[in-house]
Every structure is written in structure tokens, then in C-alpha cells.
C-alpha positions as a LaTeX table, in Angstrom:
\begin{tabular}{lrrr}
\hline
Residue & $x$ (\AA) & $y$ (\AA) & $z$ (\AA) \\
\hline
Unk1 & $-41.08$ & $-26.54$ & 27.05 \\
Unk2 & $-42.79$ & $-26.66$ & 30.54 \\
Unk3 & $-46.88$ & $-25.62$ & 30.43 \\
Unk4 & $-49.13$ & $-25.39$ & 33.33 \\
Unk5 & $-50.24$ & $-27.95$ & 35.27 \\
Unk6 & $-54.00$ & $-28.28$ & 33.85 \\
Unk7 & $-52.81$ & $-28.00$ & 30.24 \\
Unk8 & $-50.14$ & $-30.85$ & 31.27 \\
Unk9 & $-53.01$ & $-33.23$ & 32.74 \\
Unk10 & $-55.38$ & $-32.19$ & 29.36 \\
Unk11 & $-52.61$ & $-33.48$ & 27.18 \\
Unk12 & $-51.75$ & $-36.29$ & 29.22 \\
Unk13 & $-55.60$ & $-37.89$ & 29.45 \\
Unk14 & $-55.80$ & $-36.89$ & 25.75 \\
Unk15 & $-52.59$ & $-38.71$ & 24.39 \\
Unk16 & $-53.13$ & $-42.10$ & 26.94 \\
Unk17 & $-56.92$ & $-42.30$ & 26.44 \\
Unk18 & $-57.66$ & $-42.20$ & 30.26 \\
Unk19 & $-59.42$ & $-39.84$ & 32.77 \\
Unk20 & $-56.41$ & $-40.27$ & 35.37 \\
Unk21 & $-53.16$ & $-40.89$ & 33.76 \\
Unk22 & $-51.47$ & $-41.33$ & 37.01 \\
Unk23 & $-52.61$ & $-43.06$ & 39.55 \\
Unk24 & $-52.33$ & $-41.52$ & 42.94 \\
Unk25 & $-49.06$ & $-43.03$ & 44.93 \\
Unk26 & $-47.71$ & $-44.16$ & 42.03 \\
Unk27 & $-44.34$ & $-41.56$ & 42.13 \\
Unk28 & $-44.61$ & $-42.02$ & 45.71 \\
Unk29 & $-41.08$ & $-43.60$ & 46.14 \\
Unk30 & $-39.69$ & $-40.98$ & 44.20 \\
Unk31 & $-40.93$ & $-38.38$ & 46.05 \\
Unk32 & $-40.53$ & $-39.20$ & 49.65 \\
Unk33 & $-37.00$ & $-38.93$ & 49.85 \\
Unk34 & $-38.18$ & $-35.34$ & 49.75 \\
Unk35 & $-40.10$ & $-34.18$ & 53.07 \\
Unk36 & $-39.32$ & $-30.03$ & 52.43 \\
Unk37 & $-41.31$ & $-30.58$ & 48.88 \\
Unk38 & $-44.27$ & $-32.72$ & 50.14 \\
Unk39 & $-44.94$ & $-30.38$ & 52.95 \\
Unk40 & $-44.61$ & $-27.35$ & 50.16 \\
Unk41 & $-46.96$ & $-28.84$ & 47.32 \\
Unk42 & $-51.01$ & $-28.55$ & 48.11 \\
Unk43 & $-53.05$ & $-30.20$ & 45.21 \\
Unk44 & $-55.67$ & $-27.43$ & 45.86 \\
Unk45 & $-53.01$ & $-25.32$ & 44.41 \\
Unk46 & $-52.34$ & $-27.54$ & 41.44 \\
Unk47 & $-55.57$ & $-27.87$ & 39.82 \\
Unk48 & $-56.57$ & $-31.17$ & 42.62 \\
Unk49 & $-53.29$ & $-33.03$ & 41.18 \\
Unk50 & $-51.35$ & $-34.78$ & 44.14 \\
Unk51 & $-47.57$ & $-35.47$ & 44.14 \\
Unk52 & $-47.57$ & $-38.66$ & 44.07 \\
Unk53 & $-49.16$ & $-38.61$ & 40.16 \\
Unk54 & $-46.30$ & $-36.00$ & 38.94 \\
Unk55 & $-43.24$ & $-37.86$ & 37.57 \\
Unk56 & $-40.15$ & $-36.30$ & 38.75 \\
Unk57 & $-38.97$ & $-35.45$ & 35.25 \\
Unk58 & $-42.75$ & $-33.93$ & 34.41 \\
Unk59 & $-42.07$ & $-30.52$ & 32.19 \\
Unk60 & $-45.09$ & $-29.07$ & 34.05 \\
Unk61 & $-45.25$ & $-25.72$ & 36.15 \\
Unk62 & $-46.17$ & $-26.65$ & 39.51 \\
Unk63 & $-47.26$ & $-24.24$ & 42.28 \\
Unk64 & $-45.37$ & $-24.34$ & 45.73 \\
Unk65 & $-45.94$ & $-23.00$ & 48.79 \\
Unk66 & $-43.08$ & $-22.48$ & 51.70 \\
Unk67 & $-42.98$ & $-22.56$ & 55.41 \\
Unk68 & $-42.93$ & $-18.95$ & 55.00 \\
Unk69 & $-46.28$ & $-18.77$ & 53.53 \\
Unk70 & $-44.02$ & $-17.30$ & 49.66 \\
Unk71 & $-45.75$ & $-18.79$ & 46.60 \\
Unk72 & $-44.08$ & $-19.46$ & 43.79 \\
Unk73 & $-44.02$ & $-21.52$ & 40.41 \\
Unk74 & $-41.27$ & $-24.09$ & 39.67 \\
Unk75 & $-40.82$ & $-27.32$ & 37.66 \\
Unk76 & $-39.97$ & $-30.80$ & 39.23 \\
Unk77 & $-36.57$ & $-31.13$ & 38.51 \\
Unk78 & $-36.09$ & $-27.37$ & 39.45 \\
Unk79 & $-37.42$ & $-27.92$ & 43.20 \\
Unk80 & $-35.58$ & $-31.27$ & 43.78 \\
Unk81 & $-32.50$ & $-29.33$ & 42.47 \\
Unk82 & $-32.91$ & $-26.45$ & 44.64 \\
Unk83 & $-30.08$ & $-27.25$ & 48.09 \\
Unk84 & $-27.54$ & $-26.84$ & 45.98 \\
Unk85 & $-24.07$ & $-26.00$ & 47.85 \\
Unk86 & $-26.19$ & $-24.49$ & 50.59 \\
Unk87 & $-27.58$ & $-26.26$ & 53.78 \\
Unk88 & $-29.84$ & $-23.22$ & 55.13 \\
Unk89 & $-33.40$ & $-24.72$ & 54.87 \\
Unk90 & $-34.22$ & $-21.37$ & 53.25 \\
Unk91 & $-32.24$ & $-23.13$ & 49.99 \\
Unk92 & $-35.76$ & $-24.77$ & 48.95 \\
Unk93 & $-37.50$ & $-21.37$ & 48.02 \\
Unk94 & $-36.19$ & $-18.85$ & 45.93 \\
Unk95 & $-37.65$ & $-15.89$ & 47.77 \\
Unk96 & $-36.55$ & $-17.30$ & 51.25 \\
Unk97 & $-32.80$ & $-18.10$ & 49.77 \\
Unk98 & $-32.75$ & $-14.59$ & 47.75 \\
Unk99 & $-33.37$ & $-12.90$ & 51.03 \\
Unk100 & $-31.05$ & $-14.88$ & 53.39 \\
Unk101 & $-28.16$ & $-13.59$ & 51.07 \\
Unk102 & $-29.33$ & $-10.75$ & 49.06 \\
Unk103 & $-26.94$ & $-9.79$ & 46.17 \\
Unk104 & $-24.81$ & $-6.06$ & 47.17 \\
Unk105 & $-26.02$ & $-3.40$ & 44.46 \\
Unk106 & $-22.76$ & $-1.08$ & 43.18 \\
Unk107 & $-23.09$ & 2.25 & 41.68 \\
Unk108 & $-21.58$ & 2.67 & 38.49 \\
Unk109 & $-17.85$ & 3.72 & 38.55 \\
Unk110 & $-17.71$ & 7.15 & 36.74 \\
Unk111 & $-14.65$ & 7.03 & 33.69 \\
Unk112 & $-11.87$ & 8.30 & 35.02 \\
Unk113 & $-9.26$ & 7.54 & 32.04 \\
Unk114 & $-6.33$ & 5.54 & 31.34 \\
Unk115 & $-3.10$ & 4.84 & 32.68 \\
Unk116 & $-0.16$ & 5.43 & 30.69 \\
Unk117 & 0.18 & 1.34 & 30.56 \\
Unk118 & $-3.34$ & 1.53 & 28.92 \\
Unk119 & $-5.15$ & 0.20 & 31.76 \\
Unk120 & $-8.06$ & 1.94 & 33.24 \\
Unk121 & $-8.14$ & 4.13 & 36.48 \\
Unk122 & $-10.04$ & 3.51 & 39.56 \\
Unk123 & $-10.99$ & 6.63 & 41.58 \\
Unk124 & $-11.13$ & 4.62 & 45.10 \\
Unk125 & $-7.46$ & 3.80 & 44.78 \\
Unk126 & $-5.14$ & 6.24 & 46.25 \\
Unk127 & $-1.45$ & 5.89 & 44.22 \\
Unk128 & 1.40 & 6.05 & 46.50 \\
Unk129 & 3.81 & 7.17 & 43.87 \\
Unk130 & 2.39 & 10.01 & 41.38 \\
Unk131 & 5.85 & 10.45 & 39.57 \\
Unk132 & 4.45 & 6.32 & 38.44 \\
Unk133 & 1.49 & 6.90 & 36.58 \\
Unk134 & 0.88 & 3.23 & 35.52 \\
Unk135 & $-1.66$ & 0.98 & 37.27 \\
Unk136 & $-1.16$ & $-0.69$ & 40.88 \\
Unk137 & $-1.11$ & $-3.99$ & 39.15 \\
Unk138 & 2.23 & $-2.76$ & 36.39 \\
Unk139 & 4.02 & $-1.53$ & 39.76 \\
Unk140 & 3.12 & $-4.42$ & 41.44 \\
Unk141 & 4.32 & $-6.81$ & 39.03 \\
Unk142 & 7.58 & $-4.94$ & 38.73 \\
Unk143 & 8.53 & $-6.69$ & 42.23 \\
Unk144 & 7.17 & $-10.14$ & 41.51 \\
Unk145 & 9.00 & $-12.94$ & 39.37 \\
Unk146 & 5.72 & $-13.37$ & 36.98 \\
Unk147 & 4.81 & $-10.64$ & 34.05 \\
Unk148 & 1.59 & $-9.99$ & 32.73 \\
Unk149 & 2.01 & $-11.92$ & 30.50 \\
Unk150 & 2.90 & $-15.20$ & 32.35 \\
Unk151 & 0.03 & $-14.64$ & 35.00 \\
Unk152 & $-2.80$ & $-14.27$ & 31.03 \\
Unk153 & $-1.33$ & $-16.94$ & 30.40 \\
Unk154 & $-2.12$ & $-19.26$ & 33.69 \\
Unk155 & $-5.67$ & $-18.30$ & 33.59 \\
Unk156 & $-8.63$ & $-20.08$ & 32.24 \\
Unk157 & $-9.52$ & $-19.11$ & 28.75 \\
Unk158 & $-12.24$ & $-17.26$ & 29.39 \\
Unk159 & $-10.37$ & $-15.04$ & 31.57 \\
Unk160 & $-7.40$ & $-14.19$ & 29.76 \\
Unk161 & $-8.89$ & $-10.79$ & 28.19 \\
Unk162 & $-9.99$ & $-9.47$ & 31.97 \\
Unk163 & $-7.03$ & $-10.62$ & 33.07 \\
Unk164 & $-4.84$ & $-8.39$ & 31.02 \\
Unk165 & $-7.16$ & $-5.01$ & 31.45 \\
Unk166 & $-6.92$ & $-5.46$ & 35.24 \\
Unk167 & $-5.53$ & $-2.61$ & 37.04 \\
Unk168 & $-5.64$ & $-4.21$ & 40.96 \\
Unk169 & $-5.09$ & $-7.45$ & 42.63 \\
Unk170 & $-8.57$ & $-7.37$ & 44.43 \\
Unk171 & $-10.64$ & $-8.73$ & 40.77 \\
Unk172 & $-11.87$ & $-12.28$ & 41.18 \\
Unk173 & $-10.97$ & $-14.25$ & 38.23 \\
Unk174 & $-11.36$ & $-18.03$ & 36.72 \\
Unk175 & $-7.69$ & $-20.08$ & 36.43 \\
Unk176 & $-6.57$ & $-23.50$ & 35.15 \\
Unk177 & $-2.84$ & $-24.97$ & 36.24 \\
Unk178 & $-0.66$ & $-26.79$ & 34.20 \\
Unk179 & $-2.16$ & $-30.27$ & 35.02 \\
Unk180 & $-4.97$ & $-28.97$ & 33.41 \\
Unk181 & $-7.79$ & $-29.58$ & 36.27 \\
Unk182 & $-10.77$ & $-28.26$ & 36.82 \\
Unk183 & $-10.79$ & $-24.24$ & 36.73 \\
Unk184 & $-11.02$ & $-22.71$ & 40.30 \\
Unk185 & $-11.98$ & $-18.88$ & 41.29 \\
Unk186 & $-9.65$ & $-16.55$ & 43.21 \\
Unk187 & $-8.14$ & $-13.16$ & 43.07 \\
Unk188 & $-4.59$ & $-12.20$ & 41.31 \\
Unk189 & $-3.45$ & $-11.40$ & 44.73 \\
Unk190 & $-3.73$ & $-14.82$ & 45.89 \\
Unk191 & $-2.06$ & $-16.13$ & 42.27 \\
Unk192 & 0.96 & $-13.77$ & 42.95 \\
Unk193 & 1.34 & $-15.29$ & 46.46 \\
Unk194 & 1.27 & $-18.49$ & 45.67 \\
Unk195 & $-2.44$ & $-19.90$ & 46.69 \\
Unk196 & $-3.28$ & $-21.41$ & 43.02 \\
Unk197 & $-5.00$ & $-24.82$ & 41.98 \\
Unk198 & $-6.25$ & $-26.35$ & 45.37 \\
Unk199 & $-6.32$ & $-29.47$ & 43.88 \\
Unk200 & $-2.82$ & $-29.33$ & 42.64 \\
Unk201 & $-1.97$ & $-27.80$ & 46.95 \\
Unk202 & $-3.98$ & $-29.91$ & 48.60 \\
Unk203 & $-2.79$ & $-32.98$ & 46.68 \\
Unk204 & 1.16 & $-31.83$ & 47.90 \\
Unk205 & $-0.10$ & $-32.24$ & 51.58 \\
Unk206 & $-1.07$ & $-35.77$ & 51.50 \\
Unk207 & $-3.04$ & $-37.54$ & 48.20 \\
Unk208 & 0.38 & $-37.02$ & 45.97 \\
Unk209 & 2.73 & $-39.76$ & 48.31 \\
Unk210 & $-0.33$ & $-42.39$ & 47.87 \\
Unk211 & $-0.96$ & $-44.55$ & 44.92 \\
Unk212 & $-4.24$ & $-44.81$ & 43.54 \\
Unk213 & $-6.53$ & $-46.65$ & 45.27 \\
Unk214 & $-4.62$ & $-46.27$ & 48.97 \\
Unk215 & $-6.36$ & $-45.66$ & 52.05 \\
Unk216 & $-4.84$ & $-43.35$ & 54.44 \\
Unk217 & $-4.82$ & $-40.81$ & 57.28 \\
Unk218 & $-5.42$ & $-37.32$ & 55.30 \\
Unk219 & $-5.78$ & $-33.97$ & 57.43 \\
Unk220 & $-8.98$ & $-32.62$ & 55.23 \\
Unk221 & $-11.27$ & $-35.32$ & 56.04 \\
Unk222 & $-13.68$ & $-33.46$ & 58.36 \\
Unk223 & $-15.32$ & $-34.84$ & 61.29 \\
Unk224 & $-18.28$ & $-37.11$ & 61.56 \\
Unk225 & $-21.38$ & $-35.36$ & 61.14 \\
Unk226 & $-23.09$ & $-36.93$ & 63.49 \\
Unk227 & $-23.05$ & $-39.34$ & 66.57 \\
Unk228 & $-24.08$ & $-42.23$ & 64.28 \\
Unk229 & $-21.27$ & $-42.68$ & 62.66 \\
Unk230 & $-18.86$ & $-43.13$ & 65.46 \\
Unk231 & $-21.15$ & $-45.67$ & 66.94 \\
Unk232 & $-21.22$ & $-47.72$ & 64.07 \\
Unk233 & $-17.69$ & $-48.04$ & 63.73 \\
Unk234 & $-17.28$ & $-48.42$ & 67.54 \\
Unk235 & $-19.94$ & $-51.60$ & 66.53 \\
Unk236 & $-17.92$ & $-52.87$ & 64.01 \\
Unk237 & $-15.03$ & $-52.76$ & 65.52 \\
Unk238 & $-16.02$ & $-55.18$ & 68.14 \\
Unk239 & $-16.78$ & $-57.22$ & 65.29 \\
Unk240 & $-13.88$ & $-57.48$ & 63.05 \\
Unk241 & $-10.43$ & $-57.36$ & 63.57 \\
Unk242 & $-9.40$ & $-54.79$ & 61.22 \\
Unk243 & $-7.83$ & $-51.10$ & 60.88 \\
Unk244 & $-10.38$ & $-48.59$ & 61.57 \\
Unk245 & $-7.61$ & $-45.49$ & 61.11 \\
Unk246 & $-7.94$ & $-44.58$ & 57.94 \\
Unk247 & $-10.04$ & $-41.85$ & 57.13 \\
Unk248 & $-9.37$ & $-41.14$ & 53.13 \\
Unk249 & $-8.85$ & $-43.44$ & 49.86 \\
Unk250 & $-6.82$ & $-41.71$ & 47.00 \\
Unk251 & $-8.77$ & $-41.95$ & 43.49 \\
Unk252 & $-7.59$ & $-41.12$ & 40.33 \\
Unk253 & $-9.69$ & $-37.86$ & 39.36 \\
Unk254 & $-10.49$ & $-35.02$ & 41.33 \\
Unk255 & $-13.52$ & $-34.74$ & 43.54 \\
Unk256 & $-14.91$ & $-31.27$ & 44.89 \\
Unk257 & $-10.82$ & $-29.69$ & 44.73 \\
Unk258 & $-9.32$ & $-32.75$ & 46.14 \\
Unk259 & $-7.98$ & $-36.35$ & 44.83 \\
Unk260 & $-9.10$ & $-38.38$ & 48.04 \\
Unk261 & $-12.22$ & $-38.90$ & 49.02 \\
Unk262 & $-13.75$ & $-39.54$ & 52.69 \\
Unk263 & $-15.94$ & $-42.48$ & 53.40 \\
Unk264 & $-17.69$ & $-42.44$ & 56.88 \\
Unk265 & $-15.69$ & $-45.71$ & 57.53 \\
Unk266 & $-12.92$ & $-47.49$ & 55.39 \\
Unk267 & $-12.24$ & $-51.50$ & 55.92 \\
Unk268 & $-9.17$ & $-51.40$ & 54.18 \\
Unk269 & $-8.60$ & $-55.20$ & 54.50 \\
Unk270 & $-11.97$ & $-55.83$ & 52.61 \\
Unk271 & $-11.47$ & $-52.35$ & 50.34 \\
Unk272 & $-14.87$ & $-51.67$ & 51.32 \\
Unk273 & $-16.01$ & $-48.14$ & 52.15 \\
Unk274 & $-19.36$ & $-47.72$ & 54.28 \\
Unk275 & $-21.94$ & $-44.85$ & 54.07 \\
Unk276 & $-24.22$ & $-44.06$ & 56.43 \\
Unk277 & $-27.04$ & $-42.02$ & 54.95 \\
Unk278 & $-29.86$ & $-39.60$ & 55.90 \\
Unk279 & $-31.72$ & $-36.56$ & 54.67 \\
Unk280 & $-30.78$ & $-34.38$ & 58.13 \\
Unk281 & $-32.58$ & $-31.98$ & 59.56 \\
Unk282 & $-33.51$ & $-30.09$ & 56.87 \\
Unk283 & $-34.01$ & $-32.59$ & 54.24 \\
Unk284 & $-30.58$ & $-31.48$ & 52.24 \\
Unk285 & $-28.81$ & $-34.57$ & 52.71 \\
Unk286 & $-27.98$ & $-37.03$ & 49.91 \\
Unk287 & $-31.14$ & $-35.93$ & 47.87 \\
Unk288 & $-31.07$ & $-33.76$ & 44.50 \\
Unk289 & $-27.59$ & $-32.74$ & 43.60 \\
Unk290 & $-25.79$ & $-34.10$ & 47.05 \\
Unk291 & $-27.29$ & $-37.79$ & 45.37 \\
Unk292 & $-25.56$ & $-36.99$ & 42.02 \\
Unk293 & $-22.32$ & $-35.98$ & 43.96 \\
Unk294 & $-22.76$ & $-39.16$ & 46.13 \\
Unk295 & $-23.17$ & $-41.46$ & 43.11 \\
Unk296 & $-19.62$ & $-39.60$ & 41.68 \\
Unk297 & $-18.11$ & $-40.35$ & 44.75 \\
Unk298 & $-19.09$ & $-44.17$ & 44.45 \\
Unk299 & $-18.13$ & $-44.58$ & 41.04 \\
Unk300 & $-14.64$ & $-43.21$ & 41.68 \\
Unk301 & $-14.23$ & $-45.81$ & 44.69 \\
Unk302 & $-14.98$ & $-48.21$ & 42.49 \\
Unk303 & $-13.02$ & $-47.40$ & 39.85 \\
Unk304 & $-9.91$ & $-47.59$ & 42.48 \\
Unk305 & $-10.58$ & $-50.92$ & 42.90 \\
Unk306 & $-13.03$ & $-50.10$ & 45.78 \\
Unk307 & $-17.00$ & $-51.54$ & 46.62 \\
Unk308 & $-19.22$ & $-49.17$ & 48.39 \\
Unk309 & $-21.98$ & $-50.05$ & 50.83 \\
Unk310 & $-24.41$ & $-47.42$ & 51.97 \\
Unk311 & $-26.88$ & $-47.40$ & 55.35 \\
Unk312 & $-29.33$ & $-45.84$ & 53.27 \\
Unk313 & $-31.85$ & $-44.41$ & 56.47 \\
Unk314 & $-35.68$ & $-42.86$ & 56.35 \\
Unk315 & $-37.23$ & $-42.76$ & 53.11 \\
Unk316 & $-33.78$ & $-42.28$ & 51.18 \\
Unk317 & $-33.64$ & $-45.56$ & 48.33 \\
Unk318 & $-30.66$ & $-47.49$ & 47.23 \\
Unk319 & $-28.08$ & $-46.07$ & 44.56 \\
Unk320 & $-25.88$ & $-49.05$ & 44.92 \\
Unk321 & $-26.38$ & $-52.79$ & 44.85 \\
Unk322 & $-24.99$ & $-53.45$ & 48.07 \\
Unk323 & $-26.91$ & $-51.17$ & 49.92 \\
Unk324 & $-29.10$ & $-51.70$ & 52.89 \\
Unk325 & $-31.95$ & $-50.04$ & 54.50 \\
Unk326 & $-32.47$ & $-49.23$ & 58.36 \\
Unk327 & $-34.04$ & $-46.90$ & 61.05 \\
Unk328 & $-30.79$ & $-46.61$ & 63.07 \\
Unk329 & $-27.75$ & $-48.13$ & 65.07 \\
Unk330 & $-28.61$ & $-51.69$ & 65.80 \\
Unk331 & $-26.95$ & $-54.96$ & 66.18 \\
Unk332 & $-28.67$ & $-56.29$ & 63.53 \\
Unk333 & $-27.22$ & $-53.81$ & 61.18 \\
Unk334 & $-23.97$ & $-54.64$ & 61.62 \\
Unk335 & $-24.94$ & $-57.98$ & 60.95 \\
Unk336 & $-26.51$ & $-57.40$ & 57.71 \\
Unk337 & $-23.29$ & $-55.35$ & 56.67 \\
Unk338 & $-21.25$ & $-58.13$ & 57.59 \\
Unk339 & $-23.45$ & $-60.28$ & 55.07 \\
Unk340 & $-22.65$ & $-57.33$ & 52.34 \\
Unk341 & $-19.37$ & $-57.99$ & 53.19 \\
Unk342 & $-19.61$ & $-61.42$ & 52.16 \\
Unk343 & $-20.97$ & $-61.20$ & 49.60 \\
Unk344 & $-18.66$ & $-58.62$ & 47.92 \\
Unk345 & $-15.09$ & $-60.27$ & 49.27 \\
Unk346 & $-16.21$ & $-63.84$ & 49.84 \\
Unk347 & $-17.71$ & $-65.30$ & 53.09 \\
Unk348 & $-14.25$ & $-67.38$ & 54.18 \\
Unk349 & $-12.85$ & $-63.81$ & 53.82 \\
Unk350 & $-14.77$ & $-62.29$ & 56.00 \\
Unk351 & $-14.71$ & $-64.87$ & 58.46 \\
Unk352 & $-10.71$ & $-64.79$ & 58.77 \\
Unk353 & $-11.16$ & $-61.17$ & 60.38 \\
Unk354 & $-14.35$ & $-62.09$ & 62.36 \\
Unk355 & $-13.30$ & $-61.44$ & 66.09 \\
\hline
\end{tabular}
């Protein structure tokens, strides 16, 4: 159970003996990959403790203090899981992120009765045919090929009984298809025309004609996110003689509602994907949960028969063993990739494609 930072320190000297338990700069490495959070904790505010003697999994409360001037008390592994799905730099305090997208407040809906199917009435709905006096949803499934029962029976478990109360197509509901993947949200009026699993539809547009382990040209890869990454595959390019086309490798389980995923560059020859790595402007990138999603990512390329090798940049640390460090675009980057390369697929390998 988390305590407060002073009784945290007290038990700390108490149960190693010591006056300072942690050294200062000894979490440092762990920490810098985090700019946002060093510029929001001030050891004046945590009883003269500095960051760098808090171990990232530390049950403590810390006090933090945002751009915005907003205390507020959070654990370590609450704050470095804080960006979430969100890239707003608001994302790394809870009063700044609760007030870029405050939560809508609705009244209560006064009871007004049943339906004759047993389903309950909604007030804001205006029924185009009185002489029908069942719910929108009964008359609207009276012109579609599913029944109630078939579209209970499509969503996820823990949907089924709100499922078969509803009375509209506008409810927001969880559903599971038949190959059993990951439940997705979406309204019944989506089901009923035909927008279910996205896995399952965005597999039919590309990632189902591939085998496992295939690179390929899919349309959902998005575009680079930066300049960077074209320039290091212009780089490469004049470096080996391979096919730089592909932008997607098919794996075998999904990842984030698809079953491809999208390195920055693919060297299908080698079967080598490369990463190039930063924290961005905000210091969102590949830190916190985006690192946990990146380390997915690289253990389904490898488990399509794929290595990984990531341009790990700034103060961000290695997650792979092939990884290399560097400040930017050089010449002698590419050179130390084509080393990785080497070492991963053989040297004589490598040199077959060498231009």
C-alpha cells in the first residue's frame, strides 16, 4: 500500500541501516527518459528527496507539480503511466487532462414505462408509427436479416444483458466475432450495417492474402512521423541494394485492431525491421505504456521470424539487443546499422547487397 514520502524514507533508513538509502543519481537512467516528470518533481516538495533516489517501482506518494502551476499527489508508476492513448501534453496531469476533455453531465431520464415488447421507453424519441407500440429497435429489426437474439448472441459476454433491454441503435456496447478476438466498442447501428470486428475488416483488405511473417504494401500504415525517417531510408538506400517498398509485415496475433504491423523501415531481404526512436515534443513517445506497446510490437516481429533494430535517440535506453544509440541522421549511423545487420544475418550476407 503506497505511504508518504517521509514515512517511505523512515522505513527505508530503518530496514537498510543507513542515513541515505539511495544515493542521489542512482535511478538516474531510469528516469531521464522522462523530461515532463523531472521538470514536474521539486525535492522541496518531497520532504528534500530528489528523483534520482526514488526507484521507479517505489509504493511512495510523491508530490508533483505541472507547467500549469496544479499540485497533485501520485505514485511512480502512476506518473510514468500517465500518456496513455493521448498525445496532448496536458495527458501528464490529471487536472490539466480532466479539463482538456471534461466528462458531459446527463440529467436523469424520468420513467416513462414499457413497451409492449417489454423494453423501456425513451421520452426523446418521437415513434413514427403509434398503431406499433414496440421499441425502435423490435421495428427495426423486423427489416434486418439478424433477430435479437442473433445480434445477444454476437456480443461480448458482458454485454449480452444490455444488449437485450436496448430499445435504440444509438447505445454503445462491447462485441466479440466469431474468431474470437479481442472485444471492440461500437453501437448496434453500426453491427446491423455491417461495421463489426475491425480486426476481422481490416484483415479482409490486405493482412488475410499474406502468410505470416510477409512483408507487404498495406493501405493503414500511416505516414512517417517525422522527416527523420525518410532520410534514413533515403541513406540506406544508397547503401544497400534492397526493396525499400514495403511498408507492413503480417504477424500472427493482433496488434492495436490489426494483424500487420508497421516498422519505420522493412529490409525484407535481411527480415530486419528498423525503428527510429524519440520521446517527441512532448515527451509521449516510446516511454510508459507506448514502451510496453513497442516491446509487443518487437516480440511479435520476432516471433514471425523477424529481428528488430531500434535508433534508440535522447535519453531513451535500449529494449532490444540490437539496438543502437544516436543524436540524429548521420553517416555513421547507417554504418553502425549495417554492423547490426551483420551481426544478426551474417557479415557475407550483408555484403552480397552492399551497393
Amino acid at each position: 500500500m503506497p505511504e508518504s514520502v517521509e514515512q517511505w524514507w523512515a522505513r527505508r533508513q530503518w530496514s537498510k541501516g543507513v542515513a541515505v538509502p539511495y544515493e542521489v543519481g542512482r535511478y538516474r537512467t531510469d528516469w531521464e527518459r522522462y523530461p515532463v516528470l523531472v521538470r514536474q518533481y521539486h525535492p522541496d516538495l518531497n520532504h528534500g528527496i530528489t528523483l534520482t533516489q526514488v526507484p521507479p517501482a517505489a509504493d511512495v506518494y510523491l508530490v508533483w507539480e505541472c507547467d500549469s502551476g496544479h499540485r497533485f499527489v501520485a505514485t511512480p508508476e502512476e506518473q510514468r503511466a500517465r500518456p496513455g492513448g493521448t498525445r496532448r501534453r496536458s495527458a501528464w496531469c490529471p487536472r490539466c487532462a480532466e479539463a482538456a476533455a471534461p466528462k458531459p453531465v446527463r440529467a436523469a431520464e424520468p420513467d416513462a414505462g414499457l413497451h409492449v415488447c417489454g423494453h423501456a421507453r425513451d421520452l426523446r424519441r418521437i415513434e413514427n408509427d403509434p398503431s406499433d407500440d414496440r421499441c425502435y429497435l423490435c421495428r427495426r429489426l423486423d427489416r434486418e436479416a439478424l433477430t435479437r437474439e442473433q445480434l445477444v448472441s454476437m456480443a461480448a459476454p458482458g454485454s449480452r444483458v444490455a444488449v437485450s433491454n436496448a430499445n435504440s441503435t444509438a447505445g454503445t456496447f462491447s462485441w466479440q466475432c466469431e474468431k474470437r478476438h479481442p472485444s471492440y466498442q461500437t453501437n448496434i447501428e453500426r453491427i446491423l450495417g455491417g461495421r463489426r470486428c475491425p480486426i476481422c475488416r481490416h484483415a479482409r483488405a490486405g493482412a488475410d492474402a499474406v502468410p505470416v511473417g510477409e512483408a507487404f504494401v498495406s493501405r493503414w500504415a500511416p505516414t512517417p512521423a517525422s522527416a527523420a525517417e525518410p532520410e534514413l531510408k533515403r541513406r540506406l538506400a544508397e547503401r544497400l541494394d534492397i526493396d525499400l517498398s514495403k511498408n507492413a509485415v503480417r504477424v500472427a496475433k493482433p496488434f492495436h485492431s490489426h494483424l500487420e504491423v508497421w516498422p519505420d523501415i522493412l529490409l525484407p531481404e535481411f527480415r530486419v525491421a528498423i525503428e527510429y526512436d524519440t520521446t517527441g515534443r512532448h515527451g509521449l513517445e516510446h516511454v510508459g505504456p507506448r514502451e510496453t506497446s513497442d516491446r509487443r510490437k518487437d516480440r511479435l516481429l520476432r516471433a514471425s521470424g523477424w529481428e528488430v533494430v531500434r535508433v534508440r535517440c535522447g535519453k531513451l535506453q535500449p529494449i532490444g539487443p540490437y539496438d543502437v544509440h544516436a543524436g540524429g541522421i548521420t553517416d555513421a549511423l547507417v554504418d553502425r546499422i549495417v554492423a547490426r545487420l551483420g551481426e544478426i544475418r551474417g557479415d557475407l550476407f550483408v555484403a552480397a547487397y552492399l551497393r
